[in-house]
N, CA, C and O of each residue as an XYZ file, in Angstrom:
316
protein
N       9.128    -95.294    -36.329
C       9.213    -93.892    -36.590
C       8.462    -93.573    -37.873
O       8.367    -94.421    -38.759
N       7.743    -91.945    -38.023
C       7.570    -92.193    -39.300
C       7.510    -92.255    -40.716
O       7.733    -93.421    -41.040
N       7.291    -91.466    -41.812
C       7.782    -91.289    -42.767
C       7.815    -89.832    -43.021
O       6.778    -89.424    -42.496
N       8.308    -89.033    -43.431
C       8.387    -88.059    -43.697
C       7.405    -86.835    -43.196
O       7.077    -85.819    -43.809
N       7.128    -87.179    -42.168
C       5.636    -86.512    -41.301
C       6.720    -85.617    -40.221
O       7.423    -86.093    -39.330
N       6.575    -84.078    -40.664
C       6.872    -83.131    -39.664
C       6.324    -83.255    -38.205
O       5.311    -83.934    -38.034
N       6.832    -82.737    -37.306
C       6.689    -82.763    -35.837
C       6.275    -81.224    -35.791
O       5.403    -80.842    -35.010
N       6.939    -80.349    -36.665
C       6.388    -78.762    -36.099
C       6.293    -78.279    -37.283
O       6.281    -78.889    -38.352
N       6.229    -77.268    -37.099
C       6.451    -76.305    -38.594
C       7.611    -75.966    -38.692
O       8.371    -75.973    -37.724
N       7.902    -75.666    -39.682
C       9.265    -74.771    -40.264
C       9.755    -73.226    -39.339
O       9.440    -72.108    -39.748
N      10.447    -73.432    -38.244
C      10.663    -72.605    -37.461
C      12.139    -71.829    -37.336
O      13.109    -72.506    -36.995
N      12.277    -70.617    -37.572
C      13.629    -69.872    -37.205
C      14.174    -69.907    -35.356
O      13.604    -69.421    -34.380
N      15.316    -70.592    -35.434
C      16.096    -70.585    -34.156
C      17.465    -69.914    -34.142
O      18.165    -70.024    -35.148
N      17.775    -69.432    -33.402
C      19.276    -68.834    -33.155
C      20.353    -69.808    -33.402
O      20.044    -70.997    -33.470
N      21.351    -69.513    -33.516
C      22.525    -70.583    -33.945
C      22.853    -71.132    -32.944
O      23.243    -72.259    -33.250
N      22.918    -70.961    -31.862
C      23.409    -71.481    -30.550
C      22.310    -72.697    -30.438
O      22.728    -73.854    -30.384
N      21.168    -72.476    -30.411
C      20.104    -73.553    -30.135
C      20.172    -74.780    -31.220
O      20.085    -75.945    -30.833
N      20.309    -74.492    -32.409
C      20.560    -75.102    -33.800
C      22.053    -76.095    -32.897
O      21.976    -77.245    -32.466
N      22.924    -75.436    -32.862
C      23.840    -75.948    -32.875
C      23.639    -77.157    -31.468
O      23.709    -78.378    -31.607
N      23.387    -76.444    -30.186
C      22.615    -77.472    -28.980
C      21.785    -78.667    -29.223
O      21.765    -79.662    -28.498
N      21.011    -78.464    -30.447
C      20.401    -79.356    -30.785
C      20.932    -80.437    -31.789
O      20.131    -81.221    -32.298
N      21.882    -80.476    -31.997
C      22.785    -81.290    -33.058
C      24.169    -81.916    -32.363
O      24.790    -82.902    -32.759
N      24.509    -80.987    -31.103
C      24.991    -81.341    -30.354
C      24.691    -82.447    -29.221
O      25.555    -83.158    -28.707
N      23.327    -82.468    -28.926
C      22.599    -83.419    -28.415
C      22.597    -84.447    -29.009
O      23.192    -85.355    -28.428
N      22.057    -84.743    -30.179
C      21.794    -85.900    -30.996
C      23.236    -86.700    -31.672
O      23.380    -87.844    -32.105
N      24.136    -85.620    -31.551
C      25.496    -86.508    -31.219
C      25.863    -87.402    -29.894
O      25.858    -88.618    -29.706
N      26.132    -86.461    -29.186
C      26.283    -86.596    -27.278
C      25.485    -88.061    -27.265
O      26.048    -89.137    -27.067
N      24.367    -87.924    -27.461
C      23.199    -88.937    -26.812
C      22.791    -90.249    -27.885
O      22.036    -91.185    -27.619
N      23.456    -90.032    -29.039
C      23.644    -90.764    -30.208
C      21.862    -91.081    -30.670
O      21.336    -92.171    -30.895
N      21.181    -89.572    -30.701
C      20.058    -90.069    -31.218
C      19.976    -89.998    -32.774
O      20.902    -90.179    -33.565
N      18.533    -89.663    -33.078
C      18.409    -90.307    -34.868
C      19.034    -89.290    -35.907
O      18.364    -88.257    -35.925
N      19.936    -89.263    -36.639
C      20.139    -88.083    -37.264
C      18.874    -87.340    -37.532
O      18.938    -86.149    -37.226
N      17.560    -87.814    -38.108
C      17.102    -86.891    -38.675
C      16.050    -86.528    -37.595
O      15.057    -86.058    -38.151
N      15.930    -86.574    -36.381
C      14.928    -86.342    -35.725
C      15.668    -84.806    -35.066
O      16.834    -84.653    -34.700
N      14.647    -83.885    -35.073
C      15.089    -82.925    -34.365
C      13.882    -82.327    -33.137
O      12.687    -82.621    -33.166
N      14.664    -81.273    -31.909
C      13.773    -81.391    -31.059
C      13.180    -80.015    -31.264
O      13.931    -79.118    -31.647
N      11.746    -79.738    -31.018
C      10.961    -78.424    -31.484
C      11.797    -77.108    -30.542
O      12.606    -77.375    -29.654
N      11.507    -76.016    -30.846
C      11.500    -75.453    -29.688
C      11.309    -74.761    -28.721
O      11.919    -73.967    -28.005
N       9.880    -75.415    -28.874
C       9.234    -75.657    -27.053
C       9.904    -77.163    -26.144
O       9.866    -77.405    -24.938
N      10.427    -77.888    -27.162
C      11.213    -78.789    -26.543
C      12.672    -78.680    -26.154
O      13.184    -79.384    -25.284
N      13.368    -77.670    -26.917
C      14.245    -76.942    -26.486
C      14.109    -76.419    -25.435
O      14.495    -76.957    -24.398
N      13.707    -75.610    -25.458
C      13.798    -75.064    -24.062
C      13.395    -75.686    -22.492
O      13.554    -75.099    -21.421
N      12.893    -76.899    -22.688
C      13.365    -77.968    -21.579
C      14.702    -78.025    -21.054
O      15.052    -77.865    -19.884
N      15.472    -78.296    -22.164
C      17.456    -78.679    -21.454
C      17.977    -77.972    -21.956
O      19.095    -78.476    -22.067
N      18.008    -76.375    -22.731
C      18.932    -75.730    -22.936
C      18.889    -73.799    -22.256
O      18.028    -72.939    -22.446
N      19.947    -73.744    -21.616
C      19.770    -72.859    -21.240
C      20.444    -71.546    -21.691
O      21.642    -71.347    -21.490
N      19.605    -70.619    -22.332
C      20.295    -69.591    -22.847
C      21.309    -68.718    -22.051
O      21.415    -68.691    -20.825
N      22.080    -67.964    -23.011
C      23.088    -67.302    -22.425
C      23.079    -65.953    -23.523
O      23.331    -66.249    -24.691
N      22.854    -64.752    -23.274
C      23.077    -63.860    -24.293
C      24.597    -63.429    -24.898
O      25.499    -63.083    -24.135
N      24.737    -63.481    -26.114
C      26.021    -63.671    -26.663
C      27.222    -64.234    -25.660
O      28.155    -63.739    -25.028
N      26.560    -65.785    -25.918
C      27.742    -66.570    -25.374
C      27.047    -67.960    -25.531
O      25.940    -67.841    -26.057
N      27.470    -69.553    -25.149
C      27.192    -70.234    -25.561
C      26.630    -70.431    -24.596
O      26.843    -70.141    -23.418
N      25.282    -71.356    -25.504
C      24.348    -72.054    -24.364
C      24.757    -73.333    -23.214
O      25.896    -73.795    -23.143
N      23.584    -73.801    -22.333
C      24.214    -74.649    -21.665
C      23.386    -75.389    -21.811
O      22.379    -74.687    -21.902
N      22.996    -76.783    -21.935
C      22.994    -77.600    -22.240
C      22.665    -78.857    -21.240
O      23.730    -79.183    -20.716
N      21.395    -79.836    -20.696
C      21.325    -80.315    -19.787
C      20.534    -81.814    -20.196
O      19.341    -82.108    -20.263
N      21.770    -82.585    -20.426
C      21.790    -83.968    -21.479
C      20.671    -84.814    -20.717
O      19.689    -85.255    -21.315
N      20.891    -85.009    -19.349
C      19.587    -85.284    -19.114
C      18.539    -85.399    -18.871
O      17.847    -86.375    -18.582
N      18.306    -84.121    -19.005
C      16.588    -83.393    -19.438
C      16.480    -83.680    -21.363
O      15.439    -84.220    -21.736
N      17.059    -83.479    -21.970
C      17.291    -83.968    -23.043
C      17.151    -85.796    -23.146
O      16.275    -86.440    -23.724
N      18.023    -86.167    -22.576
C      17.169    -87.773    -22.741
C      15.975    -87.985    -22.293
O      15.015    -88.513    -22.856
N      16.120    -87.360    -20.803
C      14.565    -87.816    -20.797
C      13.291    -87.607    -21.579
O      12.300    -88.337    -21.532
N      13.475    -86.301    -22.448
C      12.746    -85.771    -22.890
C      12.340    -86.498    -24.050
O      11.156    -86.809    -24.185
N      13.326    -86.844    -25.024
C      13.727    -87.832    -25.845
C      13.000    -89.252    -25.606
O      12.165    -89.629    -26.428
N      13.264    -89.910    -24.665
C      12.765    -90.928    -23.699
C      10.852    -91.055    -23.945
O      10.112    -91.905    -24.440
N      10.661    -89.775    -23.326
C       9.377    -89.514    -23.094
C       8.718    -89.443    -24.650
O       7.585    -89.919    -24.709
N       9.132    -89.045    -25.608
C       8.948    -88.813    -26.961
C       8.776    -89.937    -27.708
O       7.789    -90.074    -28.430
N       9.798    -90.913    -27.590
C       9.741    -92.435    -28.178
C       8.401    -92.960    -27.230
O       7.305    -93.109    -27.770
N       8.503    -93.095    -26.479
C       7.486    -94.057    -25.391
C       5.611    -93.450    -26.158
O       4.597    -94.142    -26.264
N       5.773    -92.263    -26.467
C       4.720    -91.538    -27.158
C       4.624    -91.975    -28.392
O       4.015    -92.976    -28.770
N       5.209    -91.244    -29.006
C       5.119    -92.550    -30.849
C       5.049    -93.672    -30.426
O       3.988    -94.088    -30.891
N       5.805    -95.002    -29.422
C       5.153    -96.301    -29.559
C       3.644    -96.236    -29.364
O       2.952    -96.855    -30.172
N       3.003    -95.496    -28.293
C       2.126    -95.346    -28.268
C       0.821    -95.688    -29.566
O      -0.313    -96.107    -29.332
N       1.386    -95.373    -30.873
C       0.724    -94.961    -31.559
C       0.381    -93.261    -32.504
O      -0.462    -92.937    -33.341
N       1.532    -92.519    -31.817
C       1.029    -91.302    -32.281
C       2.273    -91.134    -33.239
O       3.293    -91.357    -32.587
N       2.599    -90.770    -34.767
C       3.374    -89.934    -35.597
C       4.140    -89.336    -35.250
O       4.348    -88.576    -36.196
N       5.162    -88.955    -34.063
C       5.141    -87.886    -34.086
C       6.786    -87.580    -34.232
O       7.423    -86.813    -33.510
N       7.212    -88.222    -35.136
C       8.902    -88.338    -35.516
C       9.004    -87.312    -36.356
O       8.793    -86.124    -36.113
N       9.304    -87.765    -37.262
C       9.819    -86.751    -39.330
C       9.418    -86.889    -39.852
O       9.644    -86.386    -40.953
C-alpha cells in the first residue's frame, strides 16, 4: 500500500455515505485508513432520501477486491 498518496481529492459527502463507508470497512474488516471515492461509492450504496442508505457488502468487496489486485499491479493507488 502506499504512503501517504491520496486516491481522490478532498471531496464533500453526505453523512449517510460517510457513515456507509466506515461502516463497510468495519463489516468487511478493511484498512482503517483506506477510504472508498465517491464514484466508488456509488457502486454498493444505495441512496435513500432522508433515511438511511442501503448498503451492498458485496459489491463493496468486490470492489475492494478489484482495487487491491490493481495496486499489486503496480499502480499507488491506496493513501
Amino acid at each position: 500500500m502506499g504512503l501517504g498518496v491520496s486516491r481522490f481529492p478532498e471531496t464533500l459527502i453526505c453523512d449517510q455515505c460517510n457513515s456507509a463507508d466506515g461502516t463497510v470497512k468495519r463489516m468487511l474488516k478493511l484498512p482503517k485508513k483506506f477510504s472508498f471515492s465517491p464514484q466508488e461509492m456509488r457502486m454498493f450504496i444505495e441512496a435513500t432520501p432522508h433515511g438511511k442508505h442501503k448498503i451492498n457488502y458485496e459489491r463493496a468487496l468486490d470492489l475492494f477486491t478489484l482495487l487491491m489486485k490493481s495496486n499489486d499491479r503496480g499502480s499507488r493507488i491506496f493513501f
